[in-house]
C-alpha positions as a printed Julia matrix, in Angstrom:
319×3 Matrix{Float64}:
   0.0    0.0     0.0
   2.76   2.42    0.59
   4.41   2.06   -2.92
   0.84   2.8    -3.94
   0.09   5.78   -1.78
   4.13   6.7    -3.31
   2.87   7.0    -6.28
  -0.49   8.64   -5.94
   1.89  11.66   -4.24
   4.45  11.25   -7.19
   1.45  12.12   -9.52
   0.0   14.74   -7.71
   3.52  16.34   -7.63
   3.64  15.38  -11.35
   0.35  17.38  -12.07
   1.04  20.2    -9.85
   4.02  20.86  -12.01
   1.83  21.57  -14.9
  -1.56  23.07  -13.17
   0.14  25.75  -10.57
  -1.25  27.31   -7.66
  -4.06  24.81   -7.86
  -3.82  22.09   -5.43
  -7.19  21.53   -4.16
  -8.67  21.44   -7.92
  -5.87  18.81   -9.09
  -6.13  17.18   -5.94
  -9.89  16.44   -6.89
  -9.4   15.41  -10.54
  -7.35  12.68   -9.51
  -9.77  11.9    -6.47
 -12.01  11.47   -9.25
 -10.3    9.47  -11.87
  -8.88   7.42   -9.17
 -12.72   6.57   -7.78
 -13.36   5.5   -11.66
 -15.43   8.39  -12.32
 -16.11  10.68  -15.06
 -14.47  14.25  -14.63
 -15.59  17.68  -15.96
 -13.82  20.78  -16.09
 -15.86  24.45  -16.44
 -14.07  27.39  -17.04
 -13.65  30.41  -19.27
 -11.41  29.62  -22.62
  -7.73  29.64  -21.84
  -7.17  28.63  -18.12
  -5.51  25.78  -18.35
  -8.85  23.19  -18.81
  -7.42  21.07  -21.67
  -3.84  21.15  -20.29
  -4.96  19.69  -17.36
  -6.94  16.55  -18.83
  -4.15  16.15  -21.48
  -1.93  15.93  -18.01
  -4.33  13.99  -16.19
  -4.44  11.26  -18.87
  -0.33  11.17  -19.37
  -0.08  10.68  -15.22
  -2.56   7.89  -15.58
  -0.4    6.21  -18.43
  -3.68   5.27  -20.48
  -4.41   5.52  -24.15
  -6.46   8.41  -24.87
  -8.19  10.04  -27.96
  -8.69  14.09  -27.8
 -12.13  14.7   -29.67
 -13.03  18.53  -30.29
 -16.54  19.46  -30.02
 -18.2   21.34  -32.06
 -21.63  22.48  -33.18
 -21.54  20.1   -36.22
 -20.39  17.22  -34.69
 -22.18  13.88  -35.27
 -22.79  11.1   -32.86
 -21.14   9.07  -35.45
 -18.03  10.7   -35.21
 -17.47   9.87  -31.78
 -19.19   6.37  -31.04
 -18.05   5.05  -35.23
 -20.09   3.92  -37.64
 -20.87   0.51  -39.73
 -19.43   0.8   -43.48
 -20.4   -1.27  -46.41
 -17.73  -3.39  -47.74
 -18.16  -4.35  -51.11
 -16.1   -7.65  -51.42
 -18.04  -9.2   -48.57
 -21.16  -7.12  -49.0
 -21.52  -6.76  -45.52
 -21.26  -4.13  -43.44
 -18.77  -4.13  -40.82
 -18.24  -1.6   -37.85
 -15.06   1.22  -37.57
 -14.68   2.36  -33.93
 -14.35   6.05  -33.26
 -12.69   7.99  -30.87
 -14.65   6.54  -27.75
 -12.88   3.67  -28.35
  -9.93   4.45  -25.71
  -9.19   4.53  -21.73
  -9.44   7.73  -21.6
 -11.67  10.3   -23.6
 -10.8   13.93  -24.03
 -14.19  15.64  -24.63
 -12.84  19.35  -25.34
 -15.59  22.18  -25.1
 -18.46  19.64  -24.49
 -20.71  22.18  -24.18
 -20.31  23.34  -27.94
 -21.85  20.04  -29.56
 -25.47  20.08  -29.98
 -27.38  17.85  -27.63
 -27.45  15.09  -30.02
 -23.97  14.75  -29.99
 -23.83  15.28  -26.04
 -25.52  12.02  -25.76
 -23.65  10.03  -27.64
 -22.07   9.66  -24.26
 -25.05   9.06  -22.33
 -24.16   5.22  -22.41
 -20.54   5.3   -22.51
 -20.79   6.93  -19.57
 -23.4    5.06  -17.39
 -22.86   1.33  -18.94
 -19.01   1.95  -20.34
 -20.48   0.44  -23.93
 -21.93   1.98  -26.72
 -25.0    0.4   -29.1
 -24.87   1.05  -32.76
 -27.54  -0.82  -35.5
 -28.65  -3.26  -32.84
 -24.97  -4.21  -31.95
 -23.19  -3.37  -28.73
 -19.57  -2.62  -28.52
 -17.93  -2.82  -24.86
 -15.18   0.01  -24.27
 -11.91  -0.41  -23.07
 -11.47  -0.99  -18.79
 -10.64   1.6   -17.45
 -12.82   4.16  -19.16
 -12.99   7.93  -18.03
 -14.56  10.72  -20.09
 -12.61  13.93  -19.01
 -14.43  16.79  -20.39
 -14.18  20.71  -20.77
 -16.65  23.03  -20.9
 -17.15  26.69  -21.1
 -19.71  28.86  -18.89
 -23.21  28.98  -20.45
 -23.46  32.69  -20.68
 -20.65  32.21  -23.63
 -21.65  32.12  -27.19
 -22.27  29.1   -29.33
 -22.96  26.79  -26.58
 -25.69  24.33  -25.64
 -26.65  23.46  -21.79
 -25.73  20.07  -20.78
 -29.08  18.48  -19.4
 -29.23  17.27  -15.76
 -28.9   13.75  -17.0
 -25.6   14.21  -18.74
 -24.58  16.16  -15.72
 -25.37  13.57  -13.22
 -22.99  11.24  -15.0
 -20.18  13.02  -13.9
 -18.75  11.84  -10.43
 -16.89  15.58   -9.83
 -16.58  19.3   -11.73
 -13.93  21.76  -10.92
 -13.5   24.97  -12.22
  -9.73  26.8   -12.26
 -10.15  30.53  -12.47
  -7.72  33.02  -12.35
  -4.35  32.2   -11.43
  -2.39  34.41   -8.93
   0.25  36.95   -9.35
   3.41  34.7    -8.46
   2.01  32.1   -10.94
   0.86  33.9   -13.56
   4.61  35.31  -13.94
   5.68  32.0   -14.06
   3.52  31.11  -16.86
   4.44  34.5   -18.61
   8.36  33.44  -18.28
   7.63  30.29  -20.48
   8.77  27.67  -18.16
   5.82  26.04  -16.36
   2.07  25.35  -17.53
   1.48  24.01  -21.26
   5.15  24.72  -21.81
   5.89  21.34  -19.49
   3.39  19.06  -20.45
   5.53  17.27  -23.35
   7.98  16.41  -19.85
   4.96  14.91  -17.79
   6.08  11.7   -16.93
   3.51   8.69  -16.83
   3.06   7.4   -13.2
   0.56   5.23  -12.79
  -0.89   2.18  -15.52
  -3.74   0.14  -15.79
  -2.33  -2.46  -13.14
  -1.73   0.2   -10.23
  -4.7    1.98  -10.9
  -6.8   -1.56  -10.64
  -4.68  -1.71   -7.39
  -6.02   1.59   -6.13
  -9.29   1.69   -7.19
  -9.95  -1.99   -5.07
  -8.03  -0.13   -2.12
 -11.55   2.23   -2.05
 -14.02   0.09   -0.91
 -11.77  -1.1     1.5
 -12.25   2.31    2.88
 -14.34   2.89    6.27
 -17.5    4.58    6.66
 -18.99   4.59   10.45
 -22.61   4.44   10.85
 -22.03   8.03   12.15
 -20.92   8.77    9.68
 -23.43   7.9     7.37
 -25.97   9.59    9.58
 -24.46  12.92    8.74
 -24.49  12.45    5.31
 -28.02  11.67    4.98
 -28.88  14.74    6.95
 -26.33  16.5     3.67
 -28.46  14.66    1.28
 -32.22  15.17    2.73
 -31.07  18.99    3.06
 -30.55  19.38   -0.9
 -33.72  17.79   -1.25
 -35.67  19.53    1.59
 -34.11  23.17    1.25
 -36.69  25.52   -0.04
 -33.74  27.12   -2.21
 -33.71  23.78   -4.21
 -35.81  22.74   -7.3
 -33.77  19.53   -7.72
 -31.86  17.41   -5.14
 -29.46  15.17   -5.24
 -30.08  12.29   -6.9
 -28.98   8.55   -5.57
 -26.17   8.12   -8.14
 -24.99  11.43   -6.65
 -25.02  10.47   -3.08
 -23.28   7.25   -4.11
 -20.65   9.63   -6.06
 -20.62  11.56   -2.99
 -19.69   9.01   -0.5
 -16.79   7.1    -3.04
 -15.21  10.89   -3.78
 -15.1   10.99   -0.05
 -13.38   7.17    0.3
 -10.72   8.52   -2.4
 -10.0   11.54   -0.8
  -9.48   9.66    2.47
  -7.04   7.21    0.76
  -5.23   9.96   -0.57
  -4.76  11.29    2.63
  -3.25   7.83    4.1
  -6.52   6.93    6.37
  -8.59   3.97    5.96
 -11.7    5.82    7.1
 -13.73   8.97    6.02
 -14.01  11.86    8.31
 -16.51  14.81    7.83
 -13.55  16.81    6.65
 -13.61  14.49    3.64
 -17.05  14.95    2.79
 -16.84  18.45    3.2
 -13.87  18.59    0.59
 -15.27  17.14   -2.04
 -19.08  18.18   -1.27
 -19.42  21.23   -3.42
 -17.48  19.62   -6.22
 -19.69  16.56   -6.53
 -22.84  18.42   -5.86
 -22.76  21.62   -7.29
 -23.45  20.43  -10.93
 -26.61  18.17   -9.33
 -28.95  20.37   -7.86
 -30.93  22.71   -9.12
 -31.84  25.99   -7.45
 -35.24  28.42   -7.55
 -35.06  31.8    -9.07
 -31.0   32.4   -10.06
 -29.43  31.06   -7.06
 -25.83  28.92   -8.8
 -25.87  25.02   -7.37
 -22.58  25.67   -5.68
 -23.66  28.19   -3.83
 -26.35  25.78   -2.54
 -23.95  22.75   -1.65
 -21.93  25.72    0.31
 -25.1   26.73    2.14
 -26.05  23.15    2.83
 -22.4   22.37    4.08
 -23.24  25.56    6.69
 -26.64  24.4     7.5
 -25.7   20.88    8.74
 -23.77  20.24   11.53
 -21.1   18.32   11.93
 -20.03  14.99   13.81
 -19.15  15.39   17.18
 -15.82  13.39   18.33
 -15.17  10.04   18.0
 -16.19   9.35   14.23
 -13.81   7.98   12.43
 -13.7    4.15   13.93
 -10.26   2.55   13.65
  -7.03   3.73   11.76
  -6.36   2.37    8.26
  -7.16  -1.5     9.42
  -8.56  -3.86    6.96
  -6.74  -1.93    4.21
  -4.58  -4.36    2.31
  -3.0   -3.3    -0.77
């Protein structure tokens, strides 16, 4: 377990190197990778959201394709299609760009909703169907995509159900003084990411994603974050709640982030860290109120677990 936790630090380092003066936002796109979920970036053009799943996917060491969306992109040119060959008059099937460990979906959000859902299943069933046939995708499968804020131009809403399929979003903003002169001086950002170095592979990210459930949760726990959940769904400021794949999303994000900090259990510090990440994109709020504002004002309207809640230390982890 140590050589594993060694090398989840080795790629955080690794990433960190590329994405600067944005710990806690790396730190949860590899929480989120690592709990074999699907990862989406939001941000204005130009901060760093493509370098950052181009890095993600070189620290993983898994094949990926980079697919750029656009408004007249077909499902068909991401899933494949079935071609007539004339020798054997049959038709057989040519795999697209779906058709790899790891997915790049770059500016999502600038496909038209057909297009969006040729994901739909990828994402949920990690297969696709095309003229009655179904194709399984590669294990591990991730979708890591980018998007850009509604209130740019030429861009089409995700709906709730494509939005529920992702296990965590992060946004970058603006970095800070110190960094952005480093970025200026050509020697760190984009202008490293040919020297990322691949950490992990398929085998040691097996490894640590059947380290998770090995995780602890106390009934305690548990008990707080129902009282999270029922809130989002009992809040007069909410129009949607979160949904049970959500809650599940919620409590394996937690389990990661645990892991990555060396425990085998999950305190309410864990939960809060990744709470506005995996909920924010969820629920739904009345009038204009912005889902992570909600998941912050649920995090402040629900207490906390008194002392005493995180059961034993890492046992019954085995790596």
């Amino acid at each position: 377990m140590n050589t594993l936790l060694q090398e989840i630090k080795t790629s955080l380092n690794e990433l960190n190197q590329v994405i600067l003066g944005k710990e806690q936002q790396v730190h949860l796109a590899l929480t989120c990778v690592l709990a074999n979920g699907h990862l989406l970036i939001e941000d204005l053009p130009g901060m760093g959201k493509t370098t950052l799943a181009h890095a993600l996917a070189t620290v993983l060491g898994l094949d990926y394709n980079r697919v750029q969306f656009t408004s007249d992109l077909l499902p068909a040119d991401i899933i494949g299609s079935s071609v007539f060959d004339p020798k054997s008059a049959s038709f057989s099937f040519h795999k697209g760009p779906i058709f790899s460990s790891v997915l790049l979906a770059d500016e999502l959000n600038r496909a038209t909703p057909k297009a969006q859902s040729a994901l739909l299943e990828a994402m949920e069933e990690g297969q696709v169907s095309v003229d009655g046939q179904t194709h399984p995708l590669p294990s591990p499968f991730f979708v890591i995509a980018t998007q850009n804020p509604q209130s740019q131009s030429g861009t089409f809403p995700l709906p709730e159900s494509q939005l529920d399929r992702f296990m965590i979003r992060i946004s970058l903003g603006y970095p800070n003084q110190a960094v952005e002169r480093q970025i200026l001086q050509g020697n760190k950002g984009r202008a490293v990411l040919d020297q990322v170095a691949n950490i992990l592979n398929p085998e040691s990210l097996l490894k640590i994603q059947r380290l998770v459930p090995q995780v602890k949760v106390t009934d305690t726990l548990l008990d707080y974050v129902q009282r999270l959940i029922a809130q989002t769904r009992e809040n007069d400021l909410c129009h949607l709640g979160l949904s049970p794949r959500g809650a599940i999303a919620l409590i394996q994000s937690a389990k990661c982030w645990a892991l990555l900090q060396g425990r085998g259990h999950v305190l309410p510090e864990d939960v809060q860290a990744v709470f506005v990440a995996v909920v924010g994109h969820r629920i739904v709020g009345k009038k204009e109120t912005q889902g992570d504002q909600l998941a912050r004002h649920v995090l402040q309207s629900v207490d906390t677990i008194g002392e005493g809640i995180g059961g034993s230390t890492g046992a019954g982890i085995r790596a």
